[in-house]
C-alpha positions as CSV (number, residue, x, y, z in Angstrom):
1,X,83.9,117.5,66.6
2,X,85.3,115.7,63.8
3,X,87.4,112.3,64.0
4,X,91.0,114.1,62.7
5,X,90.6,116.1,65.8
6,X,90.0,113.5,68.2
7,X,92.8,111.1,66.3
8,X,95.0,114.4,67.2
9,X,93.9,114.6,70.7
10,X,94.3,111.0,71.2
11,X,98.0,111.6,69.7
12,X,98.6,114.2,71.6
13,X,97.9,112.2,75.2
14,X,100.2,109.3,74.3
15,X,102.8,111.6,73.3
16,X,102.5,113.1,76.8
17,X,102.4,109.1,78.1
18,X,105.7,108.6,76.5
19,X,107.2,112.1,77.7
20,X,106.8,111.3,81.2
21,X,108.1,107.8,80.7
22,X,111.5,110.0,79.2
23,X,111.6,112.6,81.9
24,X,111.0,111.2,85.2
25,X,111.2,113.7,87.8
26,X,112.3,116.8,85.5
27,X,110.7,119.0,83.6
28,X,110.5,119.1,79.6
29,X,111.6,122.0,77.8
30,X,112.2,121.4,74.2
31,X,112.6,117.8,72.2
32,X,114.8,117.1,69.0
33,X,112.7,117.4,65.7
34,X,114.7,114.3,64.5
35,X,114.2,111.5,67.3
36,X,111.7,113.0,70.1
37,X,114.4,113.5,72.6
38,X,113.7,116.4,75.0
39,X,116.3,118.5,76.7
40,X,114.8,119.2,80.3
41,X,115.3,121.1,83.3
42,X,115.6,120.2,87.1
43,X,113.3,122.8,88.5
44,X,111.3,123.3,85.4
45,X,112.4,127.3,85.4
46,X,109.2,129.2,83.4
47,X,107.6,126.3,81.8
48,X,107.4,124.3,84.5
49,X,103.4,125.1,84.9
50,X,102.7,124.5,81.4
51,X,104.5,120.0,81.7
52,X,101.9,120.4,85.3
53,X,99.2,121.4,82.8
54,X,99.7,119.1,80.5
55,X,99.5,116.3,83.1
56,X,96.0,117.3,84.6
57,X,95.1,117.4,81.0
58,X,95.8,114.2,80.4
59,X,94.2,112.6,83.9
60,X,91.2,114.6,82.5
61,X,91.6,112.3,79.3
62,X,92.3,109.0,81.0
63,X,90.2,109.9,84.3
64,X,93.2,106.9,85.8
65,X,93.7,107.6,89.2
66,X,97.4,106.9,88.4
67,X,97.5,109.9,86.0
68,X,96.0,111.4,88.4
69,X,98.6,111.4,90.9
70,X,101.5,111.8,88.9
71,X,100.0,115.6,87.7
72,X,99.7,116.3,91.3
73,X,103.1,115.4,92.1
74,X,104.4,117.3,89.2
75,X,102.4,120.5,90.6
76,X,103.7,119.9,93.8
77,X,107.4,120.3,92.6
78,X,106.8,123.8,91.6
79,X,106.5,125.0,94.7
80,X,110.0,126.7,95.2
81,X,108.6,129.3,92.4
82,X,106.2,130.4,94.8
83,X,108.2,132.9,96.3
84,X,110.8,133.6,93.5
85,X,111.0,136.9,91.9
86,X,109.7,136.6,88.4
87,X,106.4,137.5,86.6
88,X,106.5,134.0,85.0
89,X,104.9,132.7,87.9
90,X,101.7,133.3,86.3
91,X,102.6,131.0,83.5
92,X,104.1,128.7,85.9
93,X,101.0,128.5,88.6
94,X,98.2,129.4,86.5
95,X,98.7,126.8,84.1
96,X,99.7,124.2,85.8
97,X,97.0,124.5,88.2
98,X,94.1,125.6,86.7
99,X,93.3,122.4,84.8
100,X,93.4,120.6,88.1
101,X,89.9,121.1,88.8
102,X,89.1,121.0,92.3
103,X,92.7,119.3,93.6
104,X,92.6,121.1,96.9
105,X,96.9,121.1,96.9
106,X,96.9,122.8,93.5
107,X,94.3,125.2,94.6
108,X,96.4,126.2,97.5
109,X,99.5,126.2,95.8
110,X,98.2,128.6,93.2
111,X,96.4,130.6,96.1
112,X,99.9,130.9,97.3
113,X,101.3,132.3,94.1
114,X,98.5,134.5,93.9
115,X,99.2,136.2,97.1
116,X,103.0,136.4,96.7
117,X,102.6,137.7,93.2
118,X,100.2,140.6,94.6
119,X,102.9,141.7,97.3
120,X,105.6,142.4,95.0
121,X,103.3,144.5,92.3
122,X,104.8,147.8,92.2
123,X,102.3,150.4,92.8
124,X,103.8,153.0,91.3
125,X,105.1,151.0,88.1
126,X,101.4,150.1,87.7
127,X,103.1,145.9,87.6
128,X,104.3,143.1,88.8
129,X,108.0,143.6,87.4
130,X,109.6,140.9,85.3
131,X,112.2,140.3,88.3
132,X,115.6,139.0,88.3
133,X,114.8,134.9,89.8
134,X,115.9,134.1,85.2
135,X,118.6,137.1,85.2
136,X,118.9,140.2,84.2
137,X,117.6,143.4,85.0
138,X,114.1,142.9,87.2
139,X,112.1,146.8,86.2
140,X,111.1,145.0,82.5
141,X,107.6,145.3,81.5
142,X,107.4,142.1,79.0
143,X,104.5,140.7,77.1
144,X,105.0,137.0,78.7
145,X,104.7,138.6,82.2
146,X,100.6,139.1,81.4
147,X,99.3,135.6,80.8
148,X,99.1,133.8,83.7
149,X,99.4,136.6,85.6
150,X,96.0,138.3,85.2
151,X,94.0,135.3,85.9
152,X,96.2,134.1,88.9
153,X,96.1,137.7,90.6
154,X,92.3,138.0,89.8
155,X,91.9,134.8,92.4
156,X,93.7,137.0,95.1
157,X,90.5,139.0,96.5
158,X,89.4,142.7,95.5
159,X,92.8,143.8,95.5
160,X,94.3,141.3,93.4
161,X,91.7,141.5,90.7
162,X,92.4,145.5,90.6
163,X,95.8,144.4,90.1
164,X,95.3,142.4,87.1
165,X,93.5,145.1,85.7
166,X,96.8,147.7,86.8
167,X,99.1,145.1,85.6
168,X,97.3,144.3,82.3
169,X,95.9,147.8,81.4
170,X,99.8,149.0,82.4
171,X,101.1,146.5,79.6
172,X,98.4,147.9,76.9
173,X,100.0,151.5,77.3
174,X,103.5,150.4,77.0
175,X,103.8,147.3,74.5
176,X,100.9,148.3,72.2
177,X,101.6,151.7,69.6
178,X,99.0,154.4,68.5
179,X,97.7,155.4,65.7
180,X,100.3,157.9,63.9
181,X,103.4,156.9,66.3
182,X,106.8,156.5,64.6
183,X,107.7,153.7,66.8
184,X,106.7,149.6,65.8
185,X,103.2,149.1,66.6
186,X,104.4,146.6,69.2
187,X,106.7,146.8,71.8
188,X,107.2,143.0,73.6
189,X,109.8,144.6,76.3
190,X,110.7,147.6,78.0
191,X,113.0,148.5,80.4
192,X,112.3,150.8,83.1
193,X,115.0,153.8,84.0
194,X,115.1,154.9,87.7
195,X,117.4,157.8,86.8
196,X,114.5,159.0,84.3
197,X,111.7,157.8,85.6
198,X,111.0,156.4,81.8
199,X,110.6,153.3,80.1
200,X,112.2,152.5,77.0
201,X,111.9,149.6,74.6
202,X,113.9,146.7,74.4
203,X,115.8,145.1,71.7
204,X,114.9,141.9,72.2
205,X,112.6,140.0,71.8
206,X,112.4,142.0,68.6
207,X,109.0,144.3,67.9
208,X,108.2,141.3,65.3
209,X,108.2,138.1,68.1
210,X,104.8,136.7,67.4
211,X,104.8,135.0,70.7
212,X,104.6,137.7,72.1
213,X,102.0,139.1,70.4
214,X,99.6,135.6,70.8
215,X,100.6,136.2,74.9
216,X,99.3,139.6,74.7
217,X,96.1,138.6,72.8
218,X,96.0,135.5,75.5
219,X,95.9,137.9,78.4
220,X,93.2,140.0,76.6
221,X,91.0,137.5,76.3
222,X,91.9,136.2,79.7
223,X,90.5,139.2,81.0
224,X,87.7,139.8,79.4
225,X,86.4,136.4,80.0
226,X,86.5,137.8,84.2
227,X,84.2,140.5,84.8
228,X,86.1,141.3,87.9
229,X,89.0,142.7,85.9
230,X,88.5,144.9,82.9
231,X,86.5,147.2,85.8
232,X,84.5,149.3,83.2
233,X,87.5,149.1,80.4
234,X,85.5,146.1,78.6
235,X,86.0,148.6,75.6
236,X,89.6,149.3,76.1
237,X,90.2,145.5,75.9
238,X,88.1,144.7,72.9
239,X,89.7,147.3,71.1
240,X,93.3,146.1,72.2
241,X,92.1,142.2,71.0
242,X,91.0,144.0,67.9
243,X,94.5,146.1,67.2
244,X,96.3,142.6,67.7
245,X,94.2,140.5,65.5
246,X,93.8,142.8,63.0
247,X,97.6,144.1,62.7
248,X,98.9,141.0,63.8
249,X,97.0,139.2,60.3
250,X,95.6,136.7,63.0
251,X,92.4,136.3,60.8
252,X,94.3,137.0,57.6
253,X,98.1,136.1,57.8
254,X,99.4,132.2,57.7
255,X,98.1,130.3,60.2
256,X,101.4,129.3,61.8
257,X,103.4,133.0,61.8
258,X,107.0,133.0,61.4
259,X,108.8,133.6,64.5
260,X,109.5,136.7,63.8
261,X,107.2,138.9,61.1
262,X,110.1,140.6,60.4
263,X,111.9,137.7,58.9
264,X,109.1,136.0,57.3
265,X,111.5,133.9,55.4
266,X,112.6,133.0,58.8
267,X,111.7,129.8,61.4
268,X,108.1,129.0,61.5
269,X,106.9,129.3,65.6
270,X,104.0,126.7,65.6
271,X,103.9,127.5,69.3
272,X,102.7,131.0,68.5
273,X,99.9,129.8,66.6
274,X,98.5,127.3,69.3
275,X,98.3,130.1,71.2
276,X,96.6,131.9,69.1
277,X,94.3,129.0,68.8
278,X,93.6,129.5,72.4
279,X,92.7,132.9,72.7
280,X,91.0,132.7,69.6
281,X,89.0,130.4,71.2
282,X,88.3,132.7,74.6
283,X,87.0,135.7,72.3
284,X,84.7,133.2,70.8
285,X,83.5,132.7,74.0
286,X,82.3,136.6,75.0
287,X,80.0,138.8,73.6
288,X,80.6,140.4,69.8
289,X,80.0,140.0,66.5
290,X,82.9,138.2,65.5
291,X,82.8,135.0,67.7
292,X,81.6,132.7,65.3
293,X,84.4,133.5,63.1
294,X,87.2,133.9,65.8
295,X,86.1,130.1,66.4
296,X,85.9,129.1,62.7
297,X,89.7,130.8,62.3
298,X,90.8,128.3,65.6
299,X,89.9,125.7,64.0
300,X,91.9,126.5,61.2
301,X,94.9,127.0,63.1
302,X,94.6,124.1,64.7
303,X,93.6,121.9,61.5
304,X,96.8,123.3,59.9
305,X,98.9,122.5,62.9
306,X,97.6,118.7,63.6
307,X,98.0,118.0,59.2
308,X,101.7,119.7,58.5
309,X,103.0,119.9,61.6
310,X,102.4,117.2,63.1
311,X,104.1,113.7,63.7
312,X,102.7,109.8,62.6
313,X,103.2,107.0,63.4
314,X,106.6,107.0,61.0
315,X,108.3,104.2,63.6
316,X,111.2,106.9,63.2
317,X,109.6,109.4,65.8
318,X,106.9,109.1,68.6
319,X,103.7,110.0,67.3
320,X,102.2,113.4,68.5
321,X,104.8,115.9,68.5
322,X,103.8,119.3,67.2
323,X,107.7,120.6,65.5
324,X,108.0,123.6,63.9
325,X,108.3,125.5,67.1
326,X,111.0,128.2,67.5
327,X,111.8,128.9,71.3
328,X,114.6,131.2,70.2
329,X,115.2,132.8,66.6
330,X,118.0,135.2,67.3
331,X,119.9,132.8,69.6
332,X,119.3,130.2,66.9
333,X,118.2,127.9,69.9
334,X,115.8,125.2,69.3
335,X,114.1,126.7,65.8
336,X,112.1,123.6,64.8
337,X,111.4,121.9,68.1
338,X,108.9,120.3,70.0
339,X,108.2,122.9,72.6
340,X,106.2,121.8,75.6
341,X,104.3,125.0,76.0
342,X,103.5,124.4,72.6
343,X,102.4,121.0,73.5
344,X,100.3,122.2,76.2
345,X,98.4,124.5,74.1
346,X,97.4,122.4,71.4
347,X,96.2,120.0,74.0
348,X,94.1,122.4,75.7
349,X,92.1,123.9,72.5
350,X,91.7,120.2,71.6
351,X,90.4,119.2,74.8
352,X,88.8,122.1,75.0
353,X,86.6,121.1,71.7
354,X,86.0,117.5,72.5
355,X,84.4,118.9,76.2
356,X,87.0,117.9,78.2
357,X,88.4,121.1,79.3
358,X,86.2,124.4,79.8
359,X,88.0,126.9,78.2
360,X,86.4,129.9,80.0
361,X,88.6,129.0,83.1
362,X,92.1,127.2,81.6
């Protein structure tokens, strides 16, 4: 890989040094563009997983035994999520346990998750449901409940890899359009009506949210890297990975989207394109035609994001930080932050293409 990569990567690590210097025993949520400062959480709410991840990342890095222990201890403070009603917890459990390697607590912990996730899947809904553990109404079908989620049911036996597949296939139907339908191509949420027994879309996130269209894509190629849980739809999924690429411009558009497409004057979401980076970087990795070029467009992304959006060593700022992400356009909250999903991301293509992570199973 070349040196500007591994300058990045090496950036990236300290910055995560320096974070956990900051934060102590919380959790990071999003840091000021102007001085580094993060905002943080006590409990770590539904990027907990992703400051976890970002630990074990960087214990893979340093291979210090001191690292080491301090991404375990992070891991272990998610925990109470375990048994909390939310479809995050696939976020919050799958990544910040799957770069752990063989930690036997973090295996358990996310064996946990697993099992309690596959107990409340709604049979009849075809999902696990959004729940009501971060407010509001808990029958939502959402695009962020599917990453995570489909690897860290897949590890729960038979049954929990046929629910990923329920779960997952359940989303395609309801979040992605068809050819000659009136309604947005996408749909990133919709609510469920027990009176009607129908689901109807959302307002927000808007049908533009290009988060939500890199989590769909991420869960795709989640699931398409595990034999176990397409379960004879491989060409169902490759066509859905195809539909978002090719109407979300992922090989075409700017490499870092606006937050929302439909406001392309708008905040940039550089946390979107890492993302995409990722799941770019899983297609690459199964069989087709386009997998030297899904890689090719990755790196890309994730050239563009380490030259212009990307912090020095200006003695104003710590050195690292990815800004440009937008964690909420329409609430105007945080629209050019350092966002520590975003973070984890870009660490985990970049360790990912210096050999330090295998991205098949992160």
């Amino acid at each position: 890989m070349s040196a500007a990569t591994g300058r990045a990567l090496a950036a990236v690590m300290e910055r995560v040094a320096v974070t956990a210097a900051e934060v102590g025993p919380r959790f990071p949520l999003y840091a000021d563009p102007a001085d580094g400062r993060w905002t943080t959480t006590g409990r770590g709410s539904w990027t907990g997983g992703f400051w976890a991840g970002l630990l074990w990342l960087r214990a893979r890095y340093t291979g210090a035994e001191p690292d080491r222990r301090a991404a375990a201890a992070c891991t272990a403070r998610l925990e109470p999520w375990a048994g909390a009603d939310t479809a995050t917890r696939g976020l919050i459990f799958w990544y910040g346990t799957a770069a752990a390697g063989d930690d036997a607590e973090a295996a358990a912990l996310r064996a946990r998750a697993a099992r309690a996730c596959l107990s409340a899947c709604d049979p009849e809904l075809g999902i696990l449901p959004w729940g009501d553990a971060l407010g509001g109404p808990r029958l939502l079908a959402r695009v962020d409940a599917v990453p995570g989620t489909v690897p860290l049911l897949a590890g729960a036996g038979p049954g929990g890899a046929a629910a990923a597949a329920a779960h997952l296939h359940r989303h395609l139907d309801l979040c992605l359009g068809r050819p000659g339908d009136a309604a947005p191509w996408f749909r990133p949420a919709l609510g469920f009506e027990t009176a009607t027994g129908r689901w109807h879309p959302c307002e927000d996130p808007p049908p533009g949210w290009s988060r939500g269209q890199a989590w769909l894509l991420l869960a795709v190629a989640d699931a398409l890297l595990r034999p176990a849980v397409p379960a004879g739809d491989f060409t169902r999924l490759t066509e859905a990975a195809a539909l978002l690429i090719t109407r979300g411009g992922v090989l075409t558009g700017r490499p870092v989207p606006p937050a929302d497409t439909g406001r392309p004057d708008g905040p940039l979401d550089t946390s979107a394109a890492a993302i995409t980076a990722v799941a770019l970087l899983k297609l690459a990795r199964t069989p087709g035609p386009r997998a030297e070029q899904y890689a090719l467009r990755a790196e890309e992304i994730l050239d563009r994001l380490t030259r212009a959006h990307f912090t020095g060593d200006d003695g104003v700022r710590p050195p690292g930080m990815l800004l440009d992400g937008c964690y909420d356009a329409a609430k105007r909250l945080a629209v050019r932050h350092e966002l520590v999903w975003g973070d984890f991301f870009l660490a985990l293509a970049l360790s990912a293409l210096h050999g330090l992570a295998d991205i098949t199973r992160v």
